[in-house]
N, C-alpha and C positions, 0 to 999 in steps of 0.2 A: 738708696741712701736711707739709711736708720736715724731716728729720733734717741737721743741716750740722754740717763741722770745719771751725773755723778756725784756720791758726797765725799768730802776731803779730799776736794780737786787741786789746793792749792799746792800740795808736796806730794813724792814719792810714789806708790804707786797709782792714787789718782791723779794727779799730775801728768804721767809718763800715757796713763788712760785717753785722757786728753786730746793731750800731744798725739798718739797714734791717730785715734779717730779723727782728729780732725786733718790729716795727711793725708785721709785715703778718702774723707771728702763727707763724712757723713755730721751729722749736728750734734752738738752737744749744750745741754745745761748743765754747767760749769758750777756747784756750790761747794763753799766755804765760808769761818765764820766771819773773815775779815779780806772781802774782797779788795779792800784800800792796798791793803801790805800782800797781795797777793803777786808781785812784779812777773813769775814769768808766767803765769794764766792771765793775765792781763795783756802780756804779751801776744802767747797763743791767740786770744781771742781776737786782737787788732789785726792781727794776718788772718782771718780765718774765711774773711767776707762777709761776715755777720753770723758764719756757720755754728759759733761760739759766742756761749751766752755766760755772761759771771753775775751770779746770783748771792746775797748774802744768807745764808743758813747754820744757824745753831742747831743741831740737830735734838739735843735734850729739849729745847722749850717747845710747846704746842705752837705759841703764837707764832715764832719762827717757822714752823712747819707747816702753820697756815696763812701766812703771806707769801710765801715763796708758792703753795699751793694757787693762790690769789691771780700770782703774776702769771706762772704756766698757767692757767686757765684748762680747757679742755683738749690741749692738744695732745695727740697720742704720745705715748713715752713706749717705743718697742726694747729696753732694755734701762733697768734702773738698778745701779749699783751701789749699793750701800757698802760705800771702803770707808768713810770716816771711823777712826779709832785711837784710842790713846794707850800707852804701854804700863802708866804707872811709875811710880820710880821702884826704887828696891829701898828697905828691904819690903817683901810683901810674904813671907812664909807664913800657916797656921797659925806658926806661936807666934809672932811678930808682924801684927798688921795695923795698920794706919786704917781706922774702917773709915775714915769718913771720903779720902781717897776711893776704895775698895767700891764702895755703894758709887765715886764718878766714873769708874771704871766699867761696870756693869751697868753705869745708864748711858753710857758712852756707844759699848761696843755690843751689848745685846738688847736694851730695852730699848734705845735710837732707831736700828734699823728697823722694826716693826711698827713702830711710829712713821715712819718716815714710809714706808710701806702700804701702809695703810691708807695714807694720807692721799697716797698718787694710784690708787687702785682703778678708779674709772680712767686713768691714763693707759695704765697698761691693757687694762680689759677692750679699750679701745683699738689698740694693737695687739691683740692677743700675745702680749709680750712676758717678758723675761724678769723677774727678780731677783739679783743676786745681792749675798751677802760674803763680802770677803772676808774668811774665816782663817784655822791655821790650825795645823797639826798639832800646836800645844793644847787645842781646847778638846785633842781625842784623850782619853782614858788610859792609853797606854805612854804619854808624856810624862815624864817623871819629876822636871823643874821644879823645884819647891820654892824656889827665890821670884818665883813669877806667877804669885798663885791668881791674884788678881783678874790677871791676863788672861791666864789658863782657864778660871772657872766663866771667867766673861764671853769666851771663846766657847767652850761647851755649852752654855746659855745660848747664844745664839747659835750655836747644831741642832742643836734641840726647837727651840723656837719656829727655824725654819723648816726644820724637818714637819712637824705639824702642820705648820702653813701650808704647806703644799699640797698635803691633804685635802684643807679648807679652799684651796683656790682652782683644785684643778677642772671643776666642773666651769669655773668662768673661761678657760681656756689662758689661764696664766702658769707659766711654769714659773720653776723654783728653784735656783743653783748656789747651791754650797760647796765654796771654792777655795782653795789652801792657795796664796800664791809663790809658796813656799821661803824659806829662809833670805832674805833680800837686801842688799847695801843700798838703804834708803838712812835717813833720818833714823827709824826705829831701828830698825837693821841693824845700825852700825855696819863700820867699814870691813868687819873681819866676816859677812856672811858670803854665803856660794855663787849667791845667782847676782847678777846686772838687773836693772831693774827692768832694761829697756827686752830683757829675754824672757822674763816674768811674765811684763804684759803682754808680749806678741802669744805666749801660751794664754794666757788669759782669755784673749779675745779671742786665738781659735776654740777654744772651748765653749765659749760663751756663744759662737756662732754656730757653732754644731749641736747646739744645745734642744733635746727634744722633750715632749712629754714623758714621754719612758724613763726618764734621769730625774723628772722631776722631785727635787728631795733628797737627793743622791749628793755624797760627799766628794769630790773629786779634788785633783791638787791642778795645776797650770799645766801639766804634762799629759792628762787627762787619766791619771793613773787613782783606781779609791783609796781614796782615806781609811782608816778604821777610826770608828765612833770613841 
C-alpha cells in the first residue's frame, strides 16, 4: 500500500485519482481549495476507512502550503501529484490577453507545483518517491492553439520547470514525471473530448507505477507513449 498527494482532488482528473487509489486500497491525501463544497471527495473519503484524508489547499499561497505541510508532518509521501490547474477563459491570444488572468494562470499551473513540491520534499525523499506534475500536449512547441496561449505557455513552464527538477533531485533518490493525460471529458475538457476520464486515469496510474529513475524528467502522455517538448 502506497502513501499519495493529490492536489485538485476535488474534480476531474484528480478526483477520478482518488476514487481509483482508494478502490485498490492504497492512502491518499486528498487537497483542494474548498474541502466544504467538496461533496464527492468527501464522500470517497467516508468510505475509505480513514484510507482518505481531505485537506484544505490553496496551492498559490505559502501559508497554505505550509499548514497542509503542518498537518502531514513527517510521514512518507511515495507519490505526490500535482493536477491542480486552471484553463483561463478565452480570449487569451498574443494580441488579446487579459495579463492579470495570464500571471493566475502561470502561478496556478507552473509556479504551484514547484512550491508545492518543494514543500513535501523530506516526504518524498523519505520514500524515495515520485513527483509528478500533470502537464499537456499543449504546453509542447509543436501545439499551435493561439486562443489558449495562457494555458499553453503555463504548460511549457511547467516542462521545463520539471525537467530541471529532476536533475536537482535525482541524487536524493526522487524521481520526476511529466505526464500529458491527454484530451479529457472533465470540467476542463468539455463534453466533445476523446478520452473518459476514468480511462485517462487507469493510464495514469500505470505509468506512474512503472515509473523508474531512467524516465526521470521524461515527457510521457497516459499511454506511456513521448511527448515532444
Amino acid at each position: 500500500m502506497a502513501n499519495w498527494m493529490i492536489t485538485g482532488a476535488n474534480r476531474g482528473i484528480g478526483l477520478e485519482l482518488v476514487r481509483q487509489l482508494a478502490a485498490r486500497g492504497d492512502s491518499v491525501i486528498a487537497a483542494c481549495r474548498n474541502p466544504a463544497q467538496a461533496k464527492q471527495l468527501q464522500a470517497i473519503a467516508a468510505q475509505s476507512s480513514g484510507r482518505v484524508s481531505v485537506h484544505a489547499l490553496d496551492v498559490t499561497r505559502d501559508a497554505s502550503v505550509a499548514a497542509l505541510k503542518s498537518a502531514v508532518g513527517e510521514q512518507p509521501i511515495h507519490v505526490l501529484v500535482n493536477n491542480a490547474g486552471v484553463m483561463g477563459s478565452d480570449p487569451q491570444s498574443p494580441l488579446n490577453m487579459n495579463y492579470d488572468e495570464f500571471a493566475q494562470v502561470l502561478a496556478v499551473n507552473a509556479v504551484a507545483p514547484l512550491r508545492v513540491t518543494n514543500a513535501f520534499l523530506p516526504n518524498l525523499e523519505a520514500a524515495r518517491g515520485t513527483a509528478v506534475v500533470i502537464s499537456s500536449l499543449m504546453g509542447s512547441f509543436s501545439f499551435g492553439e493561439v486562443q489558449k496561449t495562457a494555458y499553453c505557455v503555463s504548460k511549457t513552464a511547467a516542462n521545463r520547470t520539471f525537467k530541471l527538477l529532476a536533475g536537482e533531485l535525482k541524487p536524493r533518490g526522487i524521481a520526476v514525471a511529466i505526464l500529458s493525460p491527454g484530451w479529457v471529458r472533465t470540467d476542463m475538457g468539455g463534453p466533445d473530448a476523446a478520452l473518459a476520464v476514468e480511462d485517462s486515469v487507469r493510464g495514469l496510474l500505470q505509468q506512474i507505477g512503472g515509473w523508474t529513475m531512467e524516465k526521470s524528467g521524461s515527457f510521457s502522455n497516459y499511454a506511456g507513449q513521448a511527448q515532444v517538448w
